[in-house]
PDB file of N, CA, C and O in Angstrom:
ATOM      1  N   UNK A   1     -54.422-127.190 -24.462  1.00  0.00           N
ATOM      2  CA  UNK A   1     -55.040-128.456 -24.110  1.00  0.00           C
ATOM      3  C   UNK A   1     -53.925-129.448 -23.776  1.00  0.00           C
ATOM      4  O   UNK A   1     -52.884-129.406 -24.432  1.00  0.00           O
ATOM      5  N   UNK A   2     -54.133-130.597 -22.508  1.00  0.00           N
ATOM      6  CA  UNK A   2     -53.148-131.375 -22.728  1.00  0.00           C
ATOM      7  C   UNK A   2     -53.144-132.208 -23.423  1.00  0.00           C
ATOM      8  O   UNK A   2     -54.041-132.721 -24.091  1.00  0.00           O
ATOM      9  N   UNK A   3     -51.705-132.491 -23.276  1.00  0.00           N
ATOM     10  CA  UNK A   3     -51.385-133.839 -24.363  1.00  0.00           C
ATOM     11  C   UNK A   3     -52.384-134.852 -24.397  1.00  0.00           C
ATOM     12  O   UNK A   3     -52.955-135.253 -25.411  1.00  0.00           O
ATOM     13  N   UNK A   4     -52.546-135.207 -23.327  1.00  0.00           N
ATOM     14  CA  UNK A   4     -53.498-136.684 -22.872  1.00  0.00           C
ATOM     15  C   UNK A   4     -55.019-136.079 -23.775  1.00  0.00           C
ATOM     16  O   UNK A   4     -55.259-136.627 -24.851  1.00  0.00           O
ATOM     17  N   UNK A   5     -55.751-135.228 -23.395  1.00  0.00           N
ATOM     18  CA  UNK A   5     -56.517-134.544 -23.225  1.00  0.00           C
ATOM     19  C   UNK A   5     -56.449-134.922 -25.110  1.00  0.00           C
ATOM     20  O   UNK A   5     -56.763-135.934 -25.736  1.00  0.00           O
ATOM     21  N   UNK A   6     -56.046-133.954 -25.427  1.00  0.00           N
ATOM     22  CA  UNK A   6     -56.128-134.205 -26.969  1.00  0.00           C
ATOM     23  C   UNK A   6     -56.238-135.179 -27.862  1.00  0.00           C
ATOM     24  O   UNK A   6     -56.855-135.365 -28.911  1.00  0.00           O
ATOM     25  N   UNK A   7     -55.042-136.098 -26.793  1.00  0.00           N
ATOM     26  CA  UNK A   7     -55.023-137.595 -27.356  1.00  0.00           C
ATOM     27  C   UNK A   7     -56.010-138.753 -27.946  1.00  0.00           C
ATOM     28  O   UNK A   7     -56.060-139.573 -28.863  1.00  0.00           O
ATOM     29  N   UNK A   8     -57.105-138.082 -26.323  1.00  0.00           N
ATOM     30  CA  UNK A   8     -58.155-138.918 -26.283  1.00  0.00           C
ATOM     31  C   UNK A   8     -59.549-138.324 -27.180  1.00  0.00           C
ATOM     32  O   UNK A   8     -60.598-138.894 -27.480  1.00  0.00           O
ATOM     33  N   UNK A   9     -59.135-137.154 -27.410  1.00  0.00           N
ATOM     34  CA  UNK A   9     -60.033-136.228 -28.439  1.00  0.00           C
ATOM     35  C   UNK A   9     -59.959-136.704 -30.047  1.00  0.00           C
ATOM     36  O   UNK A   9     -60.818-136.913 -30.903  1.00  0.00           O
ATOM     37  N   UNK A  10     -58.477-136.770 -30.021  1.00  0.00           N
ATOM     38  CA  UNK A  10     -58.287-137.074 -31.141  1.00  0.00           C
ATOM     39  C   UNK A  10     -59.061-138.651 -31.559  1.00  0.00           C
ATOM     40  O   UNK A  10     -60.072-138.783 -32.250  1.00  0.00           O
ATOM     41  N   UNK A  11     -58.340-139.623 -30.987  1.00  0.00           N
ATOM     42  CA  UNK A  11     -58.967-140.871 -31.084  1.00  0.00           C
ATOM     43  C   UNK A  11     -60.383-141.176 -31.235  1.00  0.00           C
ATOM     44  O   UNK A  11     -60.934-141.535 -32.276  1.00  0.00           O
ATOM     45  N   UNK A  12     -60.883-141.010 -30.165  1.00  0.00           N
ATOM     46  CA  UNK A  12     -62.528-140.617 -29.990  1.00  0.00           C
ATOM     47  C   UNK A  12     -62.808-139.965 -31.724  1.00  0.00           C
ATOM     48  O   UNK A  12     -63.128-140.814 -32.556  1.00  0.00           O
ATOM     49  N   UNK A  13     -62.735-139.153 -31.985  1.00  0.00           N
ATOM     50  CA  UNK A  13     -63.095-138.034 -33.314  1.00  0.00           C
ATOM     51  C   UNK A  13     -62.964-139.176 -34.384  1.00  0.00           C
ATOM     52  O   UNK A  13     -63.762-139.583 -35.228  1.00  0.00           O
ATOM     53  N   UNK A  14     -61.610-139.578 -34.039  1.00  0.00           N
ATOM     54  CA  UNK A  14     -61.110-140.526 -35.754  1.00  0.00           C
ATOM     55  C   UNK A  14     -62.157-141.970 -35.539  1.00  0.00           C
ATOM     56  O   UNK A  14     -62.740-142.308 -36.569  1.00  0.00           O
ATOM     57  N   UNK A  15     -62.426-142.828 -34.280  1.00  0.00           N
ATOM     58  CA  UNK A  15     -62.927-143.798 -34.407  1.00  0.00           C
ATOM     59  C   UNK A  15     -64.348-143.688 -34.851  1.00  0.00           C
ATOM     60  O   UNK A  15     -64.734-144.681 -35.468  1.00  0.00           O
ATOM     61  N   UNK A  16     -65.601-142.327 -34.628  1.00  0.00           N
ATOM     62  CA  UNK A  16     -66.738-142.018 -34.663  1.00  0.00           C
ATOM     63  C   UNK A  16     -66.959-141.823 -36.451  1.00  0.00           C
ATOM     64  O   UNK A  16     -67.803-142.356 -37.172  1.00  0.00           O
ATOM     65  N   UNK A  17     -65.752-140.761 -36.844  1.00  0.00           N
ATOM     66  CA  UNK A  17     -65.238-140.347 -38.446  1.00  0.00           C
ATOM     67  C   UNK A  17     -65.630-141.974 -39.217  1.00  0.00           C
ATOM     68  O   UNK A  17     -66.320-142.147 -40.222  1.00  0.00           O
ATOM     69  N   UNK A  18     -64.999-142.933 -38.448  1.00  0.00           N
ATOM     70  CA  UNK A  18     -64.672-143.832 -39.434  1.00  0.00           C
ATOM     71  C   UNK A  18     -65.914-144.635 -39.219  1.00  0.00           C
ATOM     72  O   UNK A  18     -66.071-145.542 -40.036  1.00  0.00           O
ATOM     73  N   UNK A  19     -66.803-144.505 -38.326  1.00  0.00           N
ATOM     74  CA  UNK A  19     -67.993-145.029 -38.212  1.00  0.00           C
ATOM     75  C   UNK A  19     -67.834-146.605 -37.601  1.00  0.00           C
ATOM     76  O   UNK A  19     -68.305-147.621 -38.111  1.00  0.00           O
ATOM     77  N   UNK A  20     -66.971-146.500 -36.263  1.00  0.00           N
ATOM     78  CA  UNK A  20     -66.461-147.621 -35.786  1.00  0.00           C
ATOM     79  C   UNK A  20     -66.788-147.695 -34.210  1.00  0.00           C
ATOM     80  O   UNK A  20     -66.378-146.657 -33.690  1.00  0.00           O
ATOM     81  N   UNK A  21     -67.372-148.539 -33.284  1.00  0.00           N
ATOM     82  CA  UNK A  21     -68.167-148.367 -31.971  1.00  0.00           C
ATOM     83  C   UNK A  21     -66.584-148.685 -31.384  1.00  0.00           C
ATOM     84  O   UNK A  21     -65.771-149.173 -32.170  1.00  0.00           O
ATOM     85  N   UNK A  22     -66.273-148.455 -30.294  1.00  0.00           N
ATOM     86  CA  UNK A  22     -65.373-148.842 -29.797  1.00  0.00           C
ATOM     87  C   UNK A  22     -64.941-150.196 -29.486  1.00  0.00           C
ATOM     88  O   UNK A  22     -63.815-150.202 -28.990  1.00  0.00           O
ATOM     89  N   UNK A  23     -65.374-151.137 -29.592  1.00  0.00           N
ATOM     90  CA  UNK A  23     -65.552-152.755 -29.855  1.00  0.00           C
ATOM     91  C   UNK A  23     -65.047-153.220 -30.693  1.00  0.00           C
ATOM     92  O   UNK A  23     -64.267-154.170 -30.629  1.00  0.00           O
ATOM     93  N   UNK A  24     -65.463-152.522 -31.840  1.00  0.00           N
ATOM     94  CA  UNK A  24     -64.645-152.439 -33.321  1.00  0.00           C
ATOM     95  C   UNK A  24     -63.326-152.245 -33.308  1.00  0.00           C
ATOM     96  O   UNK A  24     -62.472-153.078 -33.609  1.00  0.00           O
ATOM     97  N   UNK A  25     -63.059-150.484 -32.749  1.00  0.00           N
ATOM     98  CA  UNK A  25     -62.003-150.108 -32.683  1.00  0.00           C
ATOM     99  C   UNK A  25     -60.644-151.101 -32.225  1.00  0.00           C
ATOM    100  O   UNK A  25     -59.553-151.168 -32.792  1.00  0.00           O
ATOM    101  N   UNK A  26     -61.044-151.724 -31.186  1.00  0.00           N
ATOM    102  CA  UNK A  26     -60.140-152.388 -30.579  1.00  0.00           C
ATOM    103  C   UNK A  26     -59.825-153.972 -30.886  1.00  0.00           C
ATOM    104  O   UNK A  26     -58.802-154.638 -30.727  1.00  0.00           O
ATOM    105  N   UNK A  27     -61.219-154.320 -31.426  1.00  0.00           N
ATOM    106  CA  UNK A  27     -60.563-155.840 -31.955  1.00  0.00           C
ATOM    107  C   UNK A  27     -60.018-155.119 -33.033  1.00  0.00           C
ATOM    108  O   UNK A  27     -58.881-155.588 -32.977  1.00  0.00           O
ATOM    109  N   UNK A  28     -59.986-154.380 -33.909  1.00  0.00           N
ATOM    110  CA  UNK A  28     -59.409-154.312 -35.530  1.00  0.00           C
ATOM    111  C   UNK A  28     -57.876-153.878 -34.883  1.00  0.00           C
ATOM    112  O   UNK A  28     -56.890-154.407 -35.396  1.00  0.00           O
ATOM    113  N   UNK A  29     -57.754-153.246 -34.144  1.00  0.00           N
ATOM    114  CA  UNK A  29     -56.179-153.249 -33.540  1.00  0.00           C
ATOM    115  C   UNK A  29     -55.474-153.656 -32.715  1.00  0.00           C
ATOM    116  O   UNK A  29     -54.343-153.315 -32.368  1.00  0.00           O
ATOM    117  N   UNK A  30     -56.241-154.527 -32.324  1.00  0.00           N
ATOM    118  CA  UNK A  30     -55.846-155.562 -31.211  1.00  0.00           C
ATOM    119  C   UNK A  30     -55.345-155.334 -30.054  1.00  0.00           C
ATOM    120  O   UNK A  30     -54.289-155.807 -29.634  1.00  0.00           O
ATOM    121  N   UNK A  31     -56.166-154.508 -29.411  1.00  0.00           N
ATOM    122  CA  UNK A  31     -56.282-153.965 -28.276  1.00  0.00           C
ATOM    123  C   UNK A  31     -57.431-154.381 -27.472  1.00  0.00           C
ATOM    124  O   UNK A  31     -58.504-154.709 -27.978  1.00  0.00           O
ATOM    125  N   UNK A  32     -57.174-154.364 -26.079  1.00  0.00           N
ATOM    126  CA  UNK A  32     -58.388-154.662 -25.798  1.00  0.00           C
ATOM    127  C   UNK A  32     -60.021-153.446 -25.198  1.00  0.00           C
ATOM    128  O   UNK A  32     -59.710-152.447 -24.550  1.00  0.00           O
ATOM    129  N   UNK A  33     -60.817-153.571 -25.350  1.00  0.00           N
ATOM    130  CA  UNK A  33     -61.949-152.540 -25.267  1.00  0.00           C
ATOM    131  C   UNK A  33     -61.449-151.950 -24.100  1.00  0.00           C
ATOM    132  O   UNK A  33     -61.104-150.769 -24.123  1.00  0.00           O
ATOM    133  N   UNK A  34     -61.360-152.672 -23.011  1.00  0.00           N
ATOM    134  CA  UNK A  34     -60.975-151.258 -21.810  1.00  0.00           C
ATOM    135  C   UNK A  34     -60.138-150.239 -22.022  1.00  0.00           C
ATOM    136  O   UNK A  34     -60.438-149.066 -21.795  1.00  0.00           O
ATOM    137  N   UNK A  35     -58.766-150.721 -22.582  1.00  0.00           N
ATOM    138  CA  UNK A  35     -58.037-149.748 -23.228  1.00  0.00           C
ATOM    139  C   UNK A  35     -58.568-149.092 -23.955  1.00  0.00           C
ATOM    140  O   UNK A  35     -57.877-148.079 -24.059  1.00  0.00           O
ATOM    141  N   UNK A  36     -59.625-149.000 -24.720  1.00  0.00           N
ATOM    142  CA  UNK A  36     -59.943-147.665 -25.620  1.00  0.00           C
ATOM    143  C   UNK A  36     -60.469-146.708 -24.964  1.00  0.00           C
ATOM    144  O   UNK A  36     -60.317-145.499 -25.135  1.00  0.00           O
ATOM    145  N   UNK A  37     -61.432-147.554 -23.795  1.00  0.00           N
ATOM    146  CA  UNK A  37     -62.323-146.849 -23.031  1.00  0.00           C
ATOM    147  C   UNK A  37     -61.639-146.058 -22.143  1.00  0.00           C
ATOM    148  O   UNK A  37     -61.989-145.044 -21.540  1.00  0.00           O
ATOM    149  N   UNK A  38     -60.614-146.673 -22.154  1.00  0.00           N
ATOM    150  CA  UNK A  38     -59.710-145.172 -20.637  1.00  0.00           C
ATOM    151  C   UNK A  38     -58.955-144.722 -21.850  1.00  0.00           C
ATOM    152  O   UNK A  38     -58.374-143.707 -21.467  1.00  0.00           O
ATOM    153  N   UNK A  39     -58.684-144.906 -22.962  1.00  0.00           N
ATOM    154  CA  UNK A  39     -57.623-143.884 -23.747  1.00  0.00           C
ATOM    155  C   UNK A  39     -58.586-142.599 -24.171  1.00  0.00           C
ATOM    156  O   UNK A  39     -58.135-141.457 -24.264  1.00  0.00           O
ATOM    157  N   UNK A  40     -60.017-142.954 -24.423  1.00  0.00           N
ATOM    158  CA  UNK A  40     -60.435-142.264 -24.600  1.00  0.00           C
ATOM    159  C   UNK A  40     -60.904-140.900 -23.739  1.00  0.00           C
ATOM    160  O   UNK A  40     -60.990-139.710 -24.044  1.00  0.00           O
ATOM    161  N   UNK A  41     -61.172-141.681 -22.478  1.00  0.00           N
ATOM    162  CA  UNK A  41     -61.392-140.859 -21.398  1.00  0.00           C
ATOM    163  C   UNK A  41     -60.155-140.183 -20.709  1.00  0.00           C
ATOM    164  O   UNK A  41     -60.251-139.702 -19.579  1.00  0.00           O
ATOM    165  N   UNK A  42     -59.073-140.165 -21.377  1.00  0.00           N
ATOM    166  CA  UNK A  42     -57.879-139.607 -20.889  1.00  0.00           C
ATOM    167  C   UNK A  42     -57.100-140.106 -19.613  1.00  0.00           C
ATOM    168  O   UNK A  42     -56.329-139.324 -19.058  1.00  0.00           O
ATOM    169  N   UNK A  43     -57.247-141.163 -19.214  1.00  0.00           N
ATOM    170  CA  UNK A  43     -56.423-142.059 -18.282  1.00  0.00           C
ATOM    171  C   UNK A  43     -55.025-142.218 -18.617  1.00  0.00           C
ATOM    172  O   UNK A  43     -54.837-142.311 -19.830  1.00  0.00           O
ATOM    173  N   UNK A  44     -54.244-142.262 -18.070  1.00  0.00           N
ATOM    174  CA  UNK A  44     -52.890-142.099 -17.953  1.00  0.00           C
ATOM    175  C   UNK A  44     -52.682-143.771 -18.490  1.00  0.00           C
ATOM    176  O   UNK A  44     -53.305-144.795 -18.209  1.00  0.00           O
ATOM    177  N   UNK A  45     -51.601-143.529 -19.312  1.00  0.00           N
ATOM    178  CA  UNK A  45     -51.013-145.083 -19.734  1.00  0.00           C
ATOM    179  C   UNK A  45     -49.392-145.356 -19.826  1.00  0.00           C
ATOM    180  O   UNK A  45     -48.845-144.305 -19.491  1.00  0.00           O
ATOM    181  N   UNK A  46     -48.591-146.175 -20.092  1.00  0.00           N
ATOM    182  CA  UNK A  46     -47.971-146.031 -20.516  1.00  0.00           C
ATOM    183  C   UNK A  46     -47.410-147.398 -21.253  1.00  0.00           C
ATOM    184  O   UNK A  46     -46.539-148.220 -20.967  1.00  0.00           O
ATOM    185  N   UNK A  47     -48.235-147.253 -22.219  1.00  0.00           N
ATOM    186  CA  UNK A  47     -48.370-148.613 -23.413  1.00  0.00           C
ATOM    187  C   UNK A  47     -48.606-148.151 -24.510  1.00  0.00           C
ATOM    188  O   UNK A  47     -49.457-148.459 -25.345  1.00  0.00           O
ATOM    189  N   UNK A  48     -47.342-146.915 -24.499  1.00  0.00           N
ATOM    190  CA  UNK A  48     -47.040-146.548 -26.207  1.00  0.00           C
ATOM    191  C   UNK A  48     -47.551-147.636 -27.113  1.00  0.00           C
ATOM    192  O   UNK A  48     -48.295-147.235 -28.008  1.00  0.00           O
ATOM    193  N   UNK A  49     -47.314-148.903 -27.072  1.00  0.00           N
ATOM    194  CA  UNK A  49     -46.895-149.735 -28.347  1.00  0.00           C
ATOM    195  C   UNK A  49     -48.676-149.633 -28.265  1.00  0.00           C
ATOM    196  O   UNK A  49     -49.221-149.287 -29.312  1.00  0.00           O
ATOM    197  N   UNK A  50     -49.126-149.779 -27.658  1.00  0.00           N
ATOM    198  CA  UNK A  50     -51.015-149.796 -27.525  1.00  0.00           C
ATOM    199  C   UNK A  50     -51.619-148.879 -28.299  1.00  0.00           C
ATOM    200  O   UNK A  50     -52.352-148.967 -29.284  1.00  0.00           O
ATOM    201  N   UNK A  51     -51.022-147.653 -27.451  1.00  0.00           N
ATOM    202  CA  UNK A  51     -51.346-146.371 -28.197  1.00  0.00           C
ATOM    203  C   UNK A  51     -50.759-146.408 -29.695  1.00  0.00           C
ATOM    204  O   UNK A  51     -51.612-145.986 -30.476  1.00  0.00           O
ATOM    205  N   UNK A  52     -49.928-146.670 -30.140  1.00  0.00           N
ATOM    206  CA  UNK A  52     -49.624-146.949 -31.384  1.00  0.00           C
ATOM    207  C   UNK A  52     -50.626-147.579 -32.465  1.00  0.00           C
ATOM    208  O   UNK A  52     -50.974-147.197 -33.583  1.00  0.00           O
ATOM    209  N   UNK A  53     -51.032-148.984 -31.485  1.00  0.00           N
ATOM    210  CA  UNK A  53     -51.683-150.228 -32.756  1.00  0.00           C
ATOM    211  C   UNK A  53     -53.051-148.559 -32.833  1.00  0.00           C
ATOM    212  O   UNK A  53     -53.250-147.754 -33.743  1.00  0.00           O
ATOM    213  N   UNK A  54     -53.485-148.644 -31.877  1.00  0.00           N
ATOM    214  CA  UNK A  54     -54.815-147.738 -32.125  1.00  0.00           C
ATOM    215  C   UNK A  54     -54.596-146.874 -33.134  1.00  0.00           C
ATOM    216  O   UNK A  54     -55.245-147.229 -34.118  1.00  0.00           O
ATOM    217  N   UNK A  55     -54.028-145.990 -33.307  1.00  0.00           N
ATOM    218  CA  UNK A  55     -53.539-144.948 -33.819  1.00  0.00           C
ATOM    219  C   UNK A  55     -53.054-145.500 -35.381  1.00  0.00           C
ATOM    220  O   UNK A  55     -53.033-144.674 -36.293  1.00  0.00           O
ATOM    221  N   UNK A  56     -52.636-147.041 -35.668  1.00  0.00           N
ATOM    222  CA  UNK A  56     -51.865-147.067 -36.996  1.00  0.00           C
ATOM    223  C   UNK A  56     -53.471-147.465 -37.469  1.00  0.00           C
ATOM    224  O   UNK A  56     -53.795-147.453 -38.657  1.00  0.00           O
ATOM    225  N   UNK A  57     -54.341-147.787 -36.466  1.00  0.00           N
ATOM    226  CA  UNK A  57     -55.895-148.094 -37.506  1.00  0.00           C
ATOM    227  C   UNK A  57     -56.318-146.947 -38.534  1.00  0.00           C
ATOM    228  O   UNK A  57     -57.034-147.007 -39.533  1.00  0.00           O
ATOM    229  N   UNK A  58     -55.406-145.533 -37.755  1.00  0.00           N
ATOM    230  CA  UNK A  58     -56.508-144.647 -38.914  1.00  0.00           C
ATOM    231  C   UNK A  58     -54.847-143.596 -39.434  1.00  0.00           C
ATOM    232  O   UNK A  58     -54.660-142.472 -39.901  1.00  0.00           O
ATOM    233  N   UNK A  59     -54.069-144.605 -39.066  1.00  0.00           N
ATOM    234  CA  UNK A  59     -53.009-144.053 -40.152  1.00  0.00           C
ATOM    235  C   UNK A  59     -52.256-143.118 -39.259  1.00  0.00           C
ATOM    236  O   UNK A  59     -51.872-142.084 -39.806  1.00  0.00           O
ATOM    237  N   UNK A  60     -52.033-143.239 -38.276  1.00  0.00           N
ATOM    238  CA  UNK A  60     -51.405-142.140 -37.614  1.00  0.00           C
ATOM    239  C   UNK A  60     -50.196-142.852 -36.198  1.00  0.00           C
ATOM    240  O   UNK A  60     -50.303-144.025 -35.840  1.00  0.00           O
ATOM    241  N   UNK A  61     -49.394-142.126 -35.729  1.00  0.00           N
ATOM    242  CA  UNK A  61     -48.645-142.716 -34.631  1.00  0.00           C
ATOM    243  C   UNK A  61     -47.848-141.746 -34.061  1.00  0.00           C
ATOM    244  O   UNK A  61     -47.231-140.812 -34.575  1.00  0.00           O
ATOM    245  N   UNK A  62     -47.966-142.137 -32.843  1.00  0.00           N
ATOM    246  CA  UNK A  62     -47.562-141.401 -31.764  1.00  0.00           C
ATOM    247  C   UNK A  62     -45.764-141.117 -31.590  1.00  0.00           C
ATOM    248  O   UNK A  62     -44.956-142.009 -31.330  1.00  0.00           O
ATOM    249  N   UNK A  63     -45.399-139.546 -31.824  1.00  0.00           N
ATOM    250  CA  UNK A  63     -44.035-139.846 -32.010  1.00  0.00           C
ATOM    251  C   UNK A  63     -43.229-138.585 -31.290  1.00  0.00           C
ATOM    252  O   UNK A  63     -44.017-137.639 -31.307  1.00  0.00           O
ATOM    253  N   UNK A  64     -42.103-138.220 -30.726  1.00  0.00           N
ATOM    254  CA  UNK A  64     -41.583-137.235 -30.441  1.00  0.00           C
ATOM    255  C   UNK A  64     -41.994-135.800 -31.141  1.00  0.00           C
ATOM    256  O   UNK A  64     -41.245-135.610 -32.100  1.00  0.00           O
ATOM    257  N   UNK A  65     -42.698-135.006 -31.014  1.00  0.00           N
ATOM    258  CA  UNK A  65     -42.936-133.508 -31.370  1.00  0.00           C
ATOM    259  C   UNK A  65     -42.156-132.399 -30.961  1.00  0.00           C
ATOM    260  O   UNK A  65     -42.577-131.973 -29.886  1.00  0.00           O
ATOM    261  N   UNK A  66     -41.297-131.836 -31.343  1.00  0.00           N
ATOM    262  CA  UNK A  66     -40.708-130.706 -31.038  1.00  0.00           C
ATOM    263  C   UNK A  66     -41.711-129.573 -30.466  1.00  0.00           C
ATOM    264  O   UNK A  66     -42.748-129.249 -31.046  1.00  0.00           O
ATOM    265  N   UNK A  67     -41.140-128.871 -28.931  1.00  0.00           N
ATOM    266  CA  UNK A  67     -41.911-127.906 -28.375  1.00  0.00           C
ATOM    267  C   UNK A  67     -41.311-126.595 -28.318  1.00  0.00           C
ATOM    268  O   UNK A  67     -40.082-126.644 -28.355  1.00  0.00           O
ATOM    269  N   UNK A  68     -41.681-125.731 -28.259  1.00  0.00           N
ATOM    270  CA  UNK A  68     -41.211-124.335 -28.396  1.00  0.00           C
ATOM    271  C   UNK A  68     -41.093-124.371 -26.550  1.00  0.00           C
ATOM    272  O   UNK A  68     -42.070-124.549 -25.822  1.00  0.00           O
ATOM    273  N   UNK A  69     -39.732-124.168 -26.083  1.00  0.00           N
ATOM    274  CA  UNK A  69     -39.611-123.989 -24.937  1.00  0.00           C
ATOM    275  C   UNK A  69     -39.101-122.339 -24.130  1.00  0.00           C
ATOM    276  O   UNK A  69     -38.770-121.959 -23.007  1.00  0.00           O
ATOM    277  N   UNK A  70     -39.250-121.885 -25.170  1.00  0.00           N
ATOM    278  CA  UNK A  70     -39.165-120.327 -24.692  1.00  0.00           C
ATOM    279  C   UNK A  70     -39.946-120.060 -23.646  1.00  0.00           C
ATOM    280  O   UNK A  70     -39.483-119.725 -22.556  1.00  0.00           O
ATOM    281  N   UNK A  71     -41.434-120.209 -23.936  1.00  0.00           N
ATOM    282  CA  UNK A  71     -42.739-120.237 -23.023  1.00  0.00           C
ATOM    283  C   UNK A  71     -42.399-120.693 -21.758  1.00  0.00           C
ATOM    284  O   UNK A  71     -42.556-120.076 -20.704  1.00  0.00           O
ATOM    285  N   UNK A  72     -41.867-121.940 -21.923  1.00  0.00           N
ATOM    286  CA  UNK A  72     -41.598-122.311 -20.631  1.00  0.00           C
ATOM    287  C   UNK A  72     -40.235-122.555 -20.034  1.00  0.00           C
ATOM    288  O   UNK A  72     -39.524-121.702 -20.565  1.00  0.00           O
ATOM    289  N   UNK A  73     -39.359-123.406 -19.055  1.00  0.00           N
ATOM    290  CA  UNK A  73     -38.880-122.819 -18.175  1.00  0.00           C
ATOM    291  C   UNK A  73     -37.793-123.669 -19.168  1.00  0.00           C
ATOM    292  O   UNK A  73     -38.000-124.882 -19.190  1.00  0.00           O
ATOM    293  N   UNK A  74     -36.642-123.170 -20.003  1.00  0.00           N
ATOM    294  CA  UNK A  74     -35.818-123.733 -20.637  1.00  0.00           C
ATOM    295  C   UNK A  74     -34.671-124.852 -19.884  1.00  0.00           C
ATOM    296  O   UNK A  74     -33.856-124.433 -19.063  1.00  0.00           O
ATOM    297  N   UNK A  75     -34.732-126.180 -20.250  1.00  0.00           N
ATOM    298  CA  UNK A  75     -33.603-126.633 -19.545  1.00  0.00           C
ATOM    299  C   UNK A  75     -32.220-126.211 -19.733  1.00  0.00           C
ATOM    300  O   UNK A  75     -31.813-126.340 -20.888  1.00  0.00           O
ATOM    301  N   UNK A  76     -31.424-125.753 -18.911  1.00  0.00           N
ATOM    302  CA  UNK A  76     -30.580-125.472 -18.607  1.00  0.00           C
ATOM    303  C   UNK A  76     -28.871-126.364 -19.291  1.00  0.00           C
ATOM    304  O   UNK A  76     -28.675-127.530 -18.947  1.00  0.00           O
ATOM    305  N   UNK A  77     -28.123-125.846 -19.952  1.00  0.00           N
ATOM    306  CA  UNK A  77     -27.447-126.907 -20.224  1.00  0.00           C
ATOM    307  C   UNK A  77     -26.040-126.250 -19.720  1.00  0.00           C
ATOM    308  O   UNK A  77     -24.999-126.904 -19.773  1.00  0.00           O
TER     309      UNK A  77
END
């Protein structure tokens, strides 16, 4: 699955879990509703610090993950 893809899976899952409409979601993190509405729908962003506030609502944040690059095409050093 992609990153994005998951992202917005994830979010979506945790805001419904916590029994929060997306309205909610975003004034309590001070974001604004459109932003949830395309984070959720997997729209391309690039407002880490956004994606962050969302994400510290249910305790979580967006951070470098180590990938197994065997699979794919190893950079070269």
């Amino acid at each position: 699955m992609p990153a994005k893809t998951k992202l917005a899976q994830t979010v979506k899952e945790l805001r419904k879990r916590h029994g929060l409409t997306q309205v909610q979601a975003a004034e309590y993190a001070g974001v604004g509703l459109r932003f949830v509405r395309d984070l959720e729908t997997g729209k391309k962003t690039l407002r880490m610090d956004k994606v962050n506030s969302l994400l510290y609502l249910f305790g979580l944040e967006l951070g470098p993950v180590p990938v197994d690059r065997k699979s794919d095409n190893e950079i070269e050093k």
